[in-house]
Backbone as CSV, one residue per row, in Angstrom:
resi,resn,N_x,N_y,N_z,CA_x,CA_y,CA_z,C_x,C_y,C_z
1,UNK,113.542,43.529,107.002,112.640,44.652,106.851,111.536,44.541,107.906
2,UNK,111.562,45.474,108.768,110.052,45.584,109.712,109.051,45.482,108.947
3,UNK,108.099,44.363,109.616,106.715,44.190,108.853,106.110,44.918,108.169
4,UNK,105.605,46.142,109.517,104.606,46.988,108.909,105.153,47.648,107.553
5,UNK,106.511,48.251,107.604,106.817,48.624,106.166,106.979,47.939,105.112
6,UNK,107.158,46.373,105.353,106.765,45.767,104.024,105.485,45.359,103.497
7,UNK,104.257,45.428,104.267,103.039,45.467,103.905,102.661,46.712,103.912
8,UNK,102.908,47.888,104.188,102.910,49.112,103.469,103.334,49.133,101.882
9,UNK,104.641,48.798,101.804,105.207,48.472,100.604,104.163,47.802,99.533
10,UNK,103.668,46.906,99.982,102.910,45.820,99.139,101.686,46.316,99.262
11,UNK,101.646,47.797,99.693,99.839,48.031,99.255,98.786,47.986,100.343
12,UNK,99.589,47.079,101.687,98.295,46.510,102.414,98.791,46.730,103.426
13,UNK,97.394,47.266,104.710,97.465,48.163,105.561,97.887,47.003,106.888
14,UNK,99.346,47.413,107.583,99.737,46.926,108.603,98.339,46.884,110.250
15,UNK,97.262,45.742,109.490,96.370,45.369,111.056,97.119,44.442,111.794
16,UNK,96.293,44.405,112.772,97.029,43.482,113.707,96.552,41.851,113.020
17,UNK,95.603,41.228,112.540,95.286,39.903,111.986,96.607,39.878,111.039
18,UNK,96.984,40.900,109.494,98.019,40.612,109.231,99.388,40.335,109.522
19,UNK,99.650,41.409,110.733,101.054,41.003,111.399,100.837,39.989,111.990
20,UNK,99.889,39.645,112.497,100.368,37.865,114.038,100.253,37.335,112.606
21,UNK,99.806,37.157,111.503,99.411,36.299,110.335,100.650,36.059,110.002
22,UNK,101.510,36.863,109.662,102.917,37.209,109.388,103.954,36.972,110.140
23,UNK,103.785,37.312,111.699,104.783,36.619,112.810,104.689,35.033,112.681
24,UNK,103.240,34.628,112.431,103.406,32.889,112.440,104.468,32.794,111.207
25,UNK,104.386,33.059,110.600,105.680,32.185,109.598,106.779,32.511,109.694
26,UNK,107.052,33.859,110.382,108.053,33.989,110.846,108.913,33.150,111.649
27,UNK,107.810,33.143,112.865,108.373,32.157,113.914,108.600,30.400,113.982
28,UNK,107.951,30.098,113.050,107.289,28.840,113.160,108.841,27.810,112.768
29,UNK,108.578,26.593,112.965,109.922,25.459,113.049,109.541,25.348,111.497
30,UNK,108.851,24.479,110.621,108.386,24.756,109.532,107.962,25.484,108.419
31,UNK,108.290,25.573,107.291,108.000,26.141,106.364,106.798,26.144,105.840
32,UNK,105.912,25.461,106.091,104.742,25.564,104.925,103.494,24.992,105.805
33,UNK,102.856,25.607,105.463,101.637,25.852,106.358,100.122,25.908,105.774
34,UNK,99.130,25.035,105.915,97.743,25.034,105.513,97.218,26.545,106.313
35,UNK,95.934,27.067,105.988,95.157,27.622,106.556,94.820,27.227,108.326
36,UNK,94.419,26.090,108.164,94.044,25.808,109.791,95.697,25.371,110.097
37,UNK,96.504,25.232,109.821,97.790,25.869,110.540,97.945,26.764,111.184
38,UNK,97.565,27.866,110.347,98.030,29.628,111.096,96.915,29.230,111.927
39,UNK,95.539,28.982,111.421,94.595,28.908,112.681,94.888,28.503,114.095
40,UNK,95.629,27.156,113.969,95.596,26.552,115.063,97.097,27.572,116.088
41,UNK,97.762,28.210,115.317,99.099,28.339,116.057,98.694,29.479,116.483
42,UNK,97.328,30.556,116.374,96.599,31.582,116.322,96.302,31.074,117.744
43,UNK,95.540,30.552,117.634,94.690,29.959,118.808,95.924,29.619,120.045
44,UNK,96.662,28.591,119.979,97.637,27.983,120.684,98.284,29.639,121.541
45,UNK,98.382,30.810,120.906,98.886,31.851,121.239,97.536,32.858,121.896
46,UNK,96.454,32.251,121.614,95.557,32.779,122.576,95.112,33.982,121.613
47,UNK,94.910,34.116,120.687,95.017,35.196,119.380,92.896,34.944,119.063
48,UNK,92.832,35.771,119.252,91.308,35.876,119.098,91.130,36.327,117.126
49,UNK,91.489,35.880,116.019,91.230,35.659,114.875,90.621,34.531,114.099
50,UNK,89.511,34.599,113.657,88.486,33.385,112.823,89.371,33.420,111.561
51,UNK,88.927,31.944,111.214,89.281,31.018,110.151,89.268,31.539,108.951
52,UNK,87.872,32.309,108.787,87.749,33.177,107.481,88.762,34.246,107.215
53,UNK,88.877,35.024,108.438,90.048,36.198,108.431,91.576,35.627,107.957
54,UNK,91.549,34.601,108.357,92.855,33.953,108.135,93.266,33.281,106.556
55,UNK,92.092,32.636,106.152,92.377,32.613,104.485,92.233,33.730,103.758
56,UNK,91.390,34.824,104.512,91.086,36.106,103.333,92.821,36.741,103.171
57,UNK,93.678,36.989,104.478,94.996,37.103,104.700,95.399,36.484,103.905
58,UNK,95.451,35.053,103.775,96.715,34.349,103.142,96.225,34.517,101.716
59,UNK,95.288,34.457,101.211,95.150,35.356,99.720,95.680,36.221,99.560
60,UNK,95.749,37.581,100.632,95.922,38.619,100.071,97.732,38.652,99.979
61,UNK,98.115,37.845,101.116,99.641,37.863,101.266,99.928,37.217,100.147
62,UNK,99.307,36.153,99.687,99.719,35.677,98.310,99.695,36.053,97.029
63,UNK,98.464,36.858,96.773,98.602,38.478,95.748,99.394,39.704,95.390
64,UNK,99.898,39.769,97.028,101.160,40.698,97.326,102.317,40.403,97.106
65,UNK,102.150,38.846,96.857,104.066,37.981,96.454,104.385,38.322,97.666
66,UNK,104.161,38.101,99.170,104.608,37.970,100.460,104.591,36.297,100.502
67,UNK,103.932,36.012,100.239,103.614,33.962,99.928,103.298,34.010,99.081
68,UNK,104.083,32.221,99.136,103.794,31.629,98.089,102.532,29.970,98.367
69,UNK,102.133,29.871,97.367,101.051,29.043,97.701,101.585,27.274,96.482
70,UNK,101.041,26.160,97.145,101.869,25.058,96.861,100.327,23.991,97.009
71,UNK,100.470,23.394,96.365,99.170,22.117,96.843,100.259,20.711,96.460
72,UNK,100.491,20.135,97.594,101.158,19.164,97.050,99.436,18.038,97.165
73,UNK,100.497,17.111,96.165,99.387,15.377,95.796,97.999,16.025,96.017
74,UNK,97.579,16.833,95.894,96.424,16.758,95.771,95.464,17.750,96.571
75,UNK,96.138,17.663,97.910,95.899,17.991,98.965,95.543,19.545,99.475
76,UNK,95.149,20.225,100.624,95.366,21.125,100.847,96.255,22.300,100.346
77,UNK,95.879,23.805,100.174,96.810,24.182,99.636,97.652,24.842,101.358
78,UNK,99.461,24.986,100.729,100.202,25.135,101.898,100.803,26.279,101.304
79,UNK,101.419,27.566,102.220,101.767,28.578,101.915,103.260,28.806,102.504
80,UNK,104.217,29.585,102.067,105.504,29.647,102.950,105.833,31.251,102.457
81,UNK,106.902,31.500,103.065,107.182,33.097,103.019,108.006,33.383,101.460
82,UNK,107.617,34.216,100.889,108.244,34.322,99.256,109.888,34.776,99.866
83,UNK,110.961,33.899,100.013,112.557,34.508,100.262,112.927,34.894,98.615
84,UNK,112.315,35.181,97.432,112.731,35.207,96.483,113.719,34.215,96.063
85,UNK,114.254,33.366,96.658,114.553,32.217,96.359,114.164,31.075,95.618
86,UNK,113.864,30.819,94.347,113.351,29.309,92.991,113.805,28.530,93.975
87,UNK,113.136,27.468,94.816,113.597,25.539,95.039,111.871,24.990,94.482
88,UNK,113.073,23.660,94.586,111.607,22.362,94.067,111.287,21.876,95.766
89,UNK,110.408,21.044,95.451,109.762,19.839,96.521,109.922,18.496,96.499
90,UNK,110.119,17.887,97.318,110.462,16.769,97.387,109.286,15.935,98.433
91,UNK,108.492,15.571,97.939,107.098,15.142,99.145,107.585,13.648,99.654
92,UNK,107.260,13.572,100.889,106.900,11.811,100.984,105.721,11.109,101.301
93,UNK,105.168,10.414,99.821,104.131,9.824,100.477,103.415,9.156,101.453
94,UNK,104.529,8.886,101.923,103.979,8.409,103.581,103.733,9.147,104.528
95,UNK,104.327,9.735,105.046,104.099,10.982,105.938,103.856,12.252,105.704
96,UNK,103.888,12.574,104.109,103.725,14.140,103.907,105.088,14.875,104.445
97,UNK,106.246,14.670,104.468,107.537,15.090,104.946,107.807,15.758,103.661
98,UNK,107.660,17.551,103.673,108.236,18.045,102.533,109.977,18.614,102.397
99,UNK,110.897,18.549,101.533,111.982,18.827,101.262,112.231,19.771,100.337
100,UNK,112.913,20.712,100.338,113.130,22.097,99.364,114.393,21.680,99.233
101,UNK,114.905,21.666,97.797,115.957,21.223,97.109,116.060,22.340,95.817
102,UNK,117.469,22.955,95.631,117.455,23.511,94.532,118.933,23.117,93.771
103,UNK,118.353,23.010,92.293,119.386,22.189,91.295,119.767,22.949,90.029
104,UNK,120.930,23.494,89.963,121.032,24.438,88.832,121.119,23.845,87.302
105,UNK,121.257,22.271,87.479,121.588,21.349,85.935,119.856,21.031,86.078
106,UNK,119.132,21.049,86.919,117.399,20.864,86.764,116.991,22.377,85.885
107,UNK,116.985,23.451,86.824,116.767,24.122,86.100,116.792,24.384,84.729
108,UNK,118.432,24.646,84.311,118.849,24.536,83.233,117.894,23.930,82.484
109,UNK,118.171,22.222,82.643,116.697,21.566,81.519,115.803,22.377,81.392
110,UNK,115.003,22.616,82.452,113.712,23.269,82.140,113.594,24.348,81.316
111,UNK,114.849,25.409,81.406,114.502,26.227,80.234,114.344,25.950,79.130
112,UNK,115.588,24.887,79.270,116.147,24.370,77.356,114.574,23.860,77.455
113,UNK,113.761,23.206,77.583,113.020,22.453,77.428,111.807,23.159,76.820
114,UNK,111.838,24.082,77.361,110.945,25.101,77.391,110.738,25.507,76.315
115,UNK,112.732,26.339,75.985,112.733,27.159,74.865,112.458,25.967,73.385
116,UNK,112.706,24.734,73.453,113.042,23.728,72.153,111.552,23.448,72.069
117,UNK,110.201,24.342,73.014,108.791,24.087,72.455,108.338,25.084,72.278
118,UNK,109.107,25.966,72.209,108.471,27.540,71.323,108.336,28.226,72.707
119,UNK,108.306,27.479,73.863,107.920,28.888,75.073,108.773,29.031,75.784
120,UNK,108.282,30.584,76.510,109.291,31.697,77.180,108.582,31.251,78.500
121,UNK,109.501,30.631,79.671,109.248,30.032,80.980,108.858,31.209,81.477
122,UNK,107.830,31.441,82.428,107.615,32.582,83.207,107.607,32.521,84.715
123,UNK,107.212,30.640,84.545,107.172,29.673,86.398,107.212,28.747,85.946
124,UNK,107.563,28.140,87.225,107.475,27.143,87.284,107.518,26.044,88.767
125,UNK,106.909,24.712,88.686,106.790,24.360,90.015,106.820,23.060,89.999
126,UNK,108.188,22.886,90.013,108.182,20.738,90.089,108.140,20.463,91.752
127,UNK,107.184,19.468,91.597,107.402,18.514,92.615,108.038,17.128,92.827
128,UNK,108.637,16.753,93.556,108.920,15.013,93.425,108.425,14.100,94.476
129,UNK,107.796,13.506,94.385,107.039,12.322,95.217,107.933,10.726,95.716
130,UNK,108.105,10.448,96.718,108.588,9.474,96.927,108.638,8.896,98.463
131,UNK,109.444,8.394,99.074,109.759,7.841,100.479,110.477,8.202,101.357
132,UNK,110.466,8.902,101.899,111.780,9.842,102.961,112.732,8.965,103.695
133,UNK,113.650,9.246,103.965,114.671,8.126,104.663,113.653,7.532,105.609
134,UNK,113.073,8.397,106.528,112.726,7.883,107.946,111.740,6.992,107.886
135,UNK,110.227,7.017,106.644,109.652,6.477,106.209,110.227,4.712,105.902
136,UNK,111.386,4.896,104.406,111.642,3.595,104.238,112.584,2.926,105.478
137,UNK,113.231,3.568,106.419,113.738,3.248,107.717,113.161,1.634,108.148
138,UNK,112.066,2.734,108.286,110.531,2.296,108.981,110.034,1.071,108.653
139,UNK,110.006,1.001,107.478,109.852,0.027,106.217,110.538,-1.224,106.245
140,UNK,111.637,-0.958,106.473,112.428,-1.948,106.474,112.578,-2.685,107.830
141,UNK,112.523,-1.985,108.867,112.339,-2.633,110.563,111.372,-3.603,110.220
């Protein structure tokens, strides 16, 4: 779908801060992205947009269900493009190396789990924390 008509769609007026806001995740090697991310890849492209403009965006893209928003361990929150696609995370504490994994016998639990405590799932957002190959690699040298 061309940009401008899907932020038409979603209510919100195709400027130019939202589209380059929107081309970065488009383009980018990575999925998930802090605020001074888009900033910096803003800049790197010679894009004359402040820091403030750039989180007021990623709110609003995230209100619109255009992103989705994630805080792993603690940290910064990171945003990626909503593909309507459910996956989990897989973090590594060593490097912050995130992994999108999706498991249909995980899921599953979670509903049952859900439903056997009286509630109707509406979201949900597991993460898993651990050591990435390249990390314990590393480790072991």
């Amino acid at each position: 779908m061309n940009d401008q008509i899907e932020l038409k769609t979603m209510g919100l007026k195709a400027t130019f801060p939202r589209l380059k806001i929107l081309d970065v995740f488009r383009k980018a090697e990575t999925r998930h992205h802090s605020a001074e991310d888009v900033y910096r890849a803003l800049i790197a492209e010679d894009v004359d947009i402040g820091l403030a403009t750039v989180y007021r965006v990623l709110t609003q893209f995230e209100q619109a269900g255009i992103l989705l928003r994630s805080q792993f361990d603690g940290g910064k929150a990171v945003f990626e493009l909503n593909d309507g696609d459910h996956h989990d995370h897989l973090i590594c504490t060593n490097c912050g190396r995130v992994v999108e994994f999706s498991d249909a016998e995980i899921e599953k639990r979670q509903h049952r789990v859900a439903k056997e405590n009286g509630f109707t799932l509406e979201s949900h957002n597991m993460m898993l924390y651990g050591i990435c190959p390249k990390c314990s690699a590393a480790k072991k040298a």
